[in-house]
N, C-alpha and C positions, 0 to 999 in steps of 0.2 A: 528507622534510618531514613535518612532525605536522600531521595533520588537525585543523583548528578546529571540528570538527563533535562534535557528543557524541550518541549516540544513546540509545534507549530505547523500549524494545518487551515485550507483553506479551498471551498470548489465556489467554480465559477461555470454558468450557464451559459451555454457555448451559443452563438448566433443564430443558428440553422435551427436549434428549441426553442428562440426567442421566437422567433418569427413562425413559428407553428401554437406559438401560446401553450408549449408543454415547461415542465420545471427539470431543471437539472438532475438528473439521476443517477450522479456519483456521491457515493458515500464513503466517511476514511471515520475513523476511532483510534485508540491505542488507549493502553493501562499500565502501571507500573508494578507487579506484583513483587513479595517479597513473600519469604518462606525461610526455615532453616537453613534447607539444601542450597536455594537460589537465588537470588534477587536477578526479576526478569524484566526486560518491556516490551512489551506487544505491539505492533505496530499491524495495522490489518487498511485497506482500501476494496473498493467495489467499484465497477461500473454498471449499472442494470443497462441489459439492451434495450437501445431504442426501440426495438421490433414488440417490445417487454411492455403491456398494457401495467404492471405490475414492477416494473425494473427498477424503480426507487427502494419503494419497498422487501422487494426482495435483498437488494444492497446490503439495507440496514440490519436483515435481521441475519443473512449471512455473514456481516462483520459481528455484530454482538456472539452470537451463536458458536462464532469459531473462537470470539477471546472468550467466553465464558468455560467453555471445555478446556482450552488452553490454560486459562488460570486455575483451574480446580486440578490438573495435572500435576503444575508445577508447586501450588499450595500444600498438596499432598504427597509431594516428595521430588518430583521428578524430576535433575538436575539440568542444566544447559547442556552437561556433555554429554548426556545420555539420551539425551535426544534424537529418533530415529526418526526416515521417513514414513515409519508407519503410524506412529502418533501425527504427524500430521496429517495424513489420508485418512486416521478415524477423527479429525478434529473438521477436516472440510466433509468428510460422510454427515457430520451430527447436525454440520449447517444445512445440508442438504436437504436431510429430513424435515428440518424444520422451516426448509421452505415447499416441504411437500405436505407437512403438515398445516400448512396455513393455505396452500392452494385447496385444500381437502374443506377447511372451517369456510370459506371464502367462495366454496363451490365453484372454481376455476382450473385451471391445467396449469402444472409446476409449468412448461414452459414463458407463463405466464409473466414469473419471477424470475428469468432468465438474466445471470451476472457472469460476471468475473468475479476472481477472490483474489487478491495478493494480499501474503503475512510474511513478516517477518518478526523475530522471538531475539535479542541480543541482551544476553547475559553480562558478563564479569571479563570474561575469559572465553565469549564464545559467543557464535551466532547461527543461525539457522531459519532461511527462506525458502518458502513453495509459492505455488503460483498456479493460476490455471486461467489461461486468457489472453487476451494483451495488456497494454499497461507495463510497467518495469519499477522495477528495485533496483536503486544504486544505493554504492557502501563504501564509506570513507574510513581508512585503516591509518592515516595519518599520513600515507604520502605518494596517496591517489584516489580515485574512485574506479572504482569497478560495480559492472553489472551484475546481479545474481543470473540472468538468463534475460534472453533476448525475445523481446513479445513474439506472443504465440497467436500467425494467422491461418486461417482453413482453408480450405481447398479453394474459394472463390477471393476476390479481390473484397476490402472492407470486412469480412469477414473472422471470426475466432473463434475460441471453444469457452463452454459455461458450464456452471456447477451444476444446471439443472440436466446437463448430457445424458444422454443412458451412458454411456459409457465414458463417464467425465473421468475417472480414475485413471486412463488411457490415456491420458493429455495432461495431467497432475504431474509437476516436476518440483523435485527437493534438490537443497543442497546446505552444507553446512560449514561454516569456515572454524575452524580451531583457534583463533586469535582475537584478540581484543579489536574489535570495533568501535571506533567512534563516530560515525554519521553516518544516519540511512537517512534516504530519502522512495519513497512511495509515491508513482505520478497513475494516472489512469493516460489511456492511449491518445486522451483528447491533445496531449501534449509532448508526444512520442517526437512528431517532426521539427520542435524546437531544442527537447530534453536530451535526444539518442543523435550519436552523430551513425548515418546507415552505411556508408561506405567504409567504414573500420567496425562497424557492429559496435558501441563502445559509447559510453558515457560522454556528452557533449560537458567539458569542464566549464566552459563559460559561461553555463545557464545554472549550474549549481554553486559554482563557488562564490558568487556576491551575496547569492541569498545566506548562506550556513555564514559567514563574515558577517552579515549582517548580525545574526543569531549570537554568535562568539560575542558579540562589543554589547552586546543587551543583554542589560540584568533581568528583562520580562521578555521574551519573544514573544507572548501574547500582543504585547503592545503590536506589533510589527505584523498583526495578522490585517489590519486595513491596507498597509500597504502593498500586503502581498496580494488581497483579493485585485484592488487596482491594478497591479503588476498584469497579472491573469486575464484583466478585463481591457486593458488597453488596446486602442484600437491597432498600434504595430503587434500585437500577439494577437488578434483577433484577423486580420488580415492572414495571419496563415495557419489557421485552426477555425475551423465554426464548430468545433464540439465541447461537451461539457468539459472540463479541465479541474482536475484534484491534485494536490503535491501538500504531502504530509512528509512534514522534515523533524528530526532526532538530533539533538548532538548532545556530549558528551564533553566538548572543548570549551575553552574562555579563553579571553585575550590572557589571561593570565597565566593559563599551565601549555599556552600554545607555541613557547621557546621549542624548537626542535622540530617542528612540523614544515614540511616542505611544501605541499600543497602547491 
């Protein structure tokens, strides 16, 4: 079966690591799995902390790590709607590991690998995101966007919580919506103050809906990933962010079946 999903993703090395000659340390993925029970898509993003000697790396292998669990779940039976918060608290436990297991090969300290995780999982008839971090999820149902949850910061200013925590499962929030989904988007927090509007807590609509319009009128949104890194790299978004910037976007729409959508 051919996924109706088209995707598009894109990170950009934020000013403040340009000028220390470090690389970008946001990493995003997604998969399209299919199964008897399900047909799913994964959409997953990181931010390794800068404080993170290791914070790329760790990124990458806690996105891989939590879709790989994740798609052997749903491979093997495990529906959209049956989806609990505790399969996603054993799917960020198993990334976990396996960035304590590669501090261990590496002869280093998990804080090392110090990330964020956001996934989101959007079925047929169903969705479901966690998160442990900052950074945000938004969701477009066809005649709005909404936040799955509002970034998550710690007790100091610049500050949030990482899978490598002792007590990360303390900070780990679920949630699952029962309806069809059409558009997610996954940003990392480098982009929190142009993406989130803060005084309504609330999806800033004017930063995501030219981009998913753009998405809807293209037969390739690959094509449109140069544009988007540019978008990301321009000097008016650069001016009010120097941090690394990720925005992995999903849709599900076309100019075509978009009669009805109020957006």
């Amino acid at each position: 079966m051919r996924s109706a999903w088209r995707t598009l993703s894109t990170s950009a090395i934020g000013t403040s690591h340009r000028r220390r000659g470090e690389v970008c340390q946001d990493y995003s993925h997604e998969l399209f799995v299919e199964s008897e029970h399900s047909n799913a898509l994964i959409l997953v993003c990181s931010d390794g902390a800068g404080s993170a000697p290791q914070g790329l790396a760790g990124a990458k292998l806690a996105c891989h790590e939590f879709i790989r669990n994740a798609a052997l779940a749903i491979e093997g039976g495990l529906s959209g709607s049956a989806m609990q918060a505790e399969h996603f608290a054993s799917w960020y436990e198993s990334a976990r590991r396996r960035l304590a297991l590669e501090a261990c090969l590496r002869n280093q300290d998990l804080s090392d690998f110090s990330c964020t995780l956001l996934a989101s999982i959007i079925c047929d008839d169903f969705a479901a995101f966690s998160q442990i971090g900052d950074g945000a999820i938004v969701y477009g149902d066809g005649n709005d966007f909404k936040m799955a949850f509002w970034p998550q910061s710690g007790e100091y200013a610049n500050t949030t919580f990482f899978l490598t925590g002792r007590h990360f499962e303390d900070h780990l929030v679920f949630k699952s919506v029962p309806k069809k989904i059409d558009e997610v988007a996954l940003i990392t927090d480098g982009l929190q103050q142009v993406a989130l509007h803060y005084a309504t807590r609330s999806a800033h609509v004017p930063f995501f809906e030219p981009i998913f319009a753009a998405m809807r009128k293209s037969p390739d949104p690959a094509e449109l990933e140069l544009w988007l890194r540019q978008f990301l790299m321009s000097p008016r978004l650069e001016k009010q962010t120097d941090d690394d910037k990720t925005l992995l976007l999903a849709t599900r729409r076309t100019v075509e079946n978009d009669v009805g959508h109020s957006i």
